[in-house]
C-alpha positions as CSV (number, residue, x, y, z in Angstrom):
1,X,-46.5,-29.5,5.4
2,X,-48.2,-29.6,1.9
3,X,-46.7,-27.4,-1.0
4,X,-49.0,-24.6,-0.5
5,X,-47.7,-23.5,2.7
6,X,-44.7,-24.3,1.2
7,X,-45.1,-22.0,-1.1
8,X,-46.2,-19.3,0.5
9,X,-43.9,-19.5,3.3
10,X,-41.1,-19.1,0.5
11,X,-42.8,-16.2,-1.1
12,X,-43.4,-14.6,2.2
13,X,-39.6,-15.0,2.8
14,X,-38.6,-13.5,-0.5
15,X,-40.8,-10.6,0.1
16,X,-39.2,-9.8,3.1
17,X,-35.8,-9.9,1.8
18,X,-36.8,-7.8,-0.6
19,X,-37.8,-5.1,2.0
20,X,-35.2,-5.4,4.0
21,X,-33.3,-1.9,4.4
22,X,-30.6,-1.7,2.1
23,X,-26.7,-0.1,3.3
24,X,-25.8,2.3,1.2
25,X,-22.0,1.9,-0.1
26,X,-21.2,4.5,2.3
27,X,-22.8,2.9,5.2
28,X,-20.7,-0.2,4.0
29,X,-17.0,1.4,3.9
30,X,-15.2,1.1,6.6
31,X,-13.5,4.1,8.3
32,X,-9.7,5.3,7.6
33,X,-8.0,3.6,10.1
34,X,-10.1,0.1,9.3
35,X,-9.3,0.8,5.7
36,X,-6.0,1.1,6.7
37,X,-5.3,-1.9,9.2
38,X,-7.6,-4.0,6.9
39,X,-5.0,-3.2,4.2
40,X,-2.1,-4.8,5.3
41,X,0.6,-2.4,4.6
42,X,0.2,0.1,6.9
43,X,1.3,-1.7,10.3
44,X,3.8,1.2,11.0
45,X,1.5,3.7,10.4
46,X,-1.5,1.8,12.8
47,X,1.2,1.4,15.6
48,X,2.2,4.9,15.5
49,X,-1.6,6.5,15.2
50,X,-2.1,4.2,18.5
51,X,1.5,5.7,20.3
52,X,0.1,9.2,19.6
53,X,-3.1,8.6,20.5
54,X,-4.7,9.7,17.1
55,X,-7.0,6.4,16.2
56,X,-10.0,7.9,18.0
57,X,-9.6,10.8,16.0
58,X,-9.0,9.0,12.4
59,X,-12.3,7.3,13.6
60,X,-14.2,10.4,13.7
61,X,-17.0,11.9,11.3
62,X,-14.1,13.6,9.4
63,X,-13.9,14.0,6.9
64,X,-10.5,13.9,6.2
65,X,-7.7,13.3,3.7
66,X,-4.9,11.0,4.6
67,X,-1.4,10.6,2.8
68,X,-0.4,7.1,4.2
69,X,2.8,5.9,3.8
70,X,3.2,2.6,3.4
71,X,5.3,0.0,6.0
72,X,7.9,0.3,3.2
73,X,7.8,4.3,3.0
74,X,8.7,3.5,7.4
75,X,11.4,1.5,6.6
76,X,13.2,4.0,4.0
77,X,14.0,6.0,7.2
78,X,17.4,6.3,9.4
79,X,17.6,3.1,11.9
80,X,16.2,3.9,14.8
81,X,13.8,6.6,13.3
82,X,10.4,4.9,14.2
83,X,11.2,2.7,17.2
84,X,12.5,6.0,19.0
85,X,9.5,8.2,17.5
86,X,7.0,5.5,19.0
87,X,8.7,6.0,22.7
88,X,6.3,8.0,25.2
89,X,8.5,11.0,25.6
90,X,8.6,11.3,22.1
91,X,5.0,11.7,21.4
92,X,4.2,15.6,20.7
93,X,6.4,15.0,17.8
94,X,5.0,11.6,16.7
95,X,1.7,13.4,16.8
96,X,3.1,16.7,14.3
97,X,4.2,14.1,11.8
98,X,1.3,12.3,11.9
99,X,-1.1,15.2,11.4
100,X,1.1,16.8,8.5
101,X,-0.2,13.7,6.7
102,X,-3.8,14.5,7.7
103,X,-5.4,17.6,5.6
104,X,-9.1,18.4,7.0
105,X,-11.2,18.0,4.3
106,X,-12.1,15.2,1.7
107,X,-9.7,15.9,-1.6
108,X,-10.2,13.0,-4.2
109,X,-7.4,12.6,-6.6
110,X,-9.5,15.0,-9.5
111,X,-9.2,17.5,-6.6
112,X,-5.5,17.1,-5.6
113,X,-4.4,17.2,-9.5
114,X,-5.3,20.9,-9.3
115,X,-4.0,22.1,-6.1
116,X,-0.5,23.0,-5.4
117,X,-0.6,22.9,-1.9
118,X,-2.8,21.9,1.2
119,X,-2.9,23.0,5.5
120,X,-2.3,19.9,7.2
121,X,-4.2,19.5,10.4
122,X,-0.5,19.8,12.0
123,X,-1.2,23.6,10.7
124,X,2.0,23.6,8.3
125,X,1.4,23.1,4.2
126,X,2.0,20.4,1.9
127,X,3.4,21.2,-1.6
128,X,1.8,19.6,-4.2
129,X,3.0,19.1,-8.1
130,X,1.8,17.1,-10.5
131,X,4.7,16.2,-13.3
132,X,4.1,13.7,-16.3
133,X,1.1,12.4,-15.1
134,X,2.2,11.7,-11.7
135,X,1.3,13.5,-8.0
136,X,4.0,14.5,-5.5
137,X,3.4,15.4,-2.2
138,X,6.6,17.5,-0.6
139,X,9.4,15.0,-1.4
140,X,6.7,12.0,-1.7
141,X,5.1,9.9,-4.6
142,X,1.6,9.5,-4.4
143,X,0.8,5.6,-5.8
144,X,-2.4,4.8,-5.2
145,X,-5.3,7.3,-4.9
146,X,-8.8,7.3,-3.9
147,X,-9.3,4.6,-1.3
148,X,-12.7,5.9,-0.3
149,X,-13.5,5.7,3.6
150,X,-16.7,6.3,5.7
151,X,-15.1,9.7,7.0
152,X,-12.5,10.6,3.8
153,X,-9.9,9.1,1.5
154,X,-7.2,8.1,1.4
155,X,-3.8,8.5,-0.9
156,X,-1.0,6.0,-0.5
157,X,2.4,7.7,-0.6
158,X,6.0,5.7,-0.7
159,X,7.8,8.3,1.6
160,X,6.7,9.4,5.4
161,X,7.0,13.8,4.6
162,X,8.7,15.7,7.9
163,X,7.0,19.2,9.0
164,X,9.7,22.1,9.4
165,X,10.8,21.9,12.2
């Protein structure tokens, strides 16, 4: 091959790279419950969106807002608490505690600063308070915002918040 076709084969190549379509960032993100397993620190809350049959819906077009409590925010609960929650009788009430993490629209954090409540998808409210600087959700600290997803965002919280009962 002499360096002219060289050449040109390279420049054709380049050009083509060039044109190749391009993902947008949102294109890129991965879903909420990707975002989520991907983390690392939500095992407990992946396992228990599986048991109540909620992963599908996590994966949808949303969008949605999610207040995921960590594996640690889990572990802060009674003995017993999650490994009885994730048994198959127990589900319709796995599934209300899920969803009263879930609110049915995209808030950012800018958003959530200025609201002092939200209707989960579980159909109850969250209160909402902002004091020093700092976001509370019910009895919950918010501490890390704005993990952007393909169908949402979510906020990180260190405490998994009840529903009335």
């Amino acid at each position: 091959m002499d360096f002219k076709t060289l050449a040109f084969g390279l420049l054709a190549a380049a050009l083509a790279l060039n044109s190749a379509p391009v993902k947008s960032e949102e294109t890129m993100q991965k879903d909420i419950v990707d975002t989520a397993v991907a983390a690392g620190s939500f095992k407990t809350l992946a396992a228990a969106l599986k048991a109540a049959d909620l992963v599908d819906t996590l994966k949808s077009k949303g969008p949605f807002t999610v207040l995921a409590p960590t594996d640690d925010a889990f572990a802060k609960l009674p003995a017993g608490t999650v490994e009885t929650l994730l048994k198959p009788e127990n589900k319709a009430k796995l599934v209300k505690i899920l969803t009263y993490h879930v609110i049915p629209a995209k808030a950012m954090a800018a958003d959530v600063v200025k609201m002092t409540s939200a209707k989960t998808v579980e159909g109850s409210e969250v209160k909402i308070a902002v004091m020093d600087g700092k976001v509370k959700v019910n009895d919950a600290n918010v501490v890390k915002t704005d993990i952007a997803c393909s169908n949402g965002v979510i906020h990180v919280i260190d405490a998994v918040i009840m529903p009335k009962e």
